[in-house]
C-alpha angles and dihedrals in degrees: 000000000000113000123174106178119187121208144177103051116139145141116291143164125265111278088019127127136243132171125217121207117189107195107195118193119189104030131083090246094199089064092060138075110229124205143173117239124184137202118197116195110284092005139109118257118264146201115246116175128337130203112209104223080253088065100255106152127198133170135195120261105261087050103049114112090019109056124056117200104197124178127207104189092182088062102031092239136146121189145184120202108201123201137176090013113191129198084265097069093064105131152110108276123204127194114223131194120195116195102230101222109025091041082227116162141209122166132201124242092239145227125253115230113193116192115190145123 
């Protein structure tokens, strides 16, 4: 069974940190893009930042200098290290993994990051 499980979302100040792991079980972490999506209240769901199986990260516009995505194939984990947050990041964030050759999906059950004073 395919499990991927995020972790360390929270409630935190403006200009403040938080780091994202993403564990996945079941699946052979290294043969799948992982990405970073994020659903803010009343909005649609949206890419953040992937990471190619060969390591190849890119973000979206309003996130770039500010988010990390980082892989560790040997322990399954994904992770997003968030810097700088604003009001504006407050969202639900999933963790996604994409198989790179089958196009086969799981999704996380993501983890709920609140910025605010």
């Amino acid at each position: 069974q395919v499990q991927l499980v995020e972790s360390g979302g929270g409630l935190v100040q403006p200009g403040g940190s938080l780091r994202l792991s993403c564990a996945g079980s079941g699946i052979i972490f290294s043969r799948y893009h992982l990405n970073w999506y994020r659903q803010a209240p009343e909005k649609q769901r949206e890419l953040v930042a992937q990471i190619t199986s060969g390591g190849i990260a890119t973000y979206v516009e309003p996130v770039k200098g500010r988010f990390t995505i980082s892989r560790d194939n040997a322990k399954n984990t994904l992770y997003l290290q968030m810097n700088n947050l604003k009001p504006q990041d407050t969202a639900v964030y999933f963790c996604n993994a994409a198989h790179q050759s089958y196009g086969t999906i799981y999704w996380g059950q993501g983890t709920q990051v609140t910025v605010s004073s």
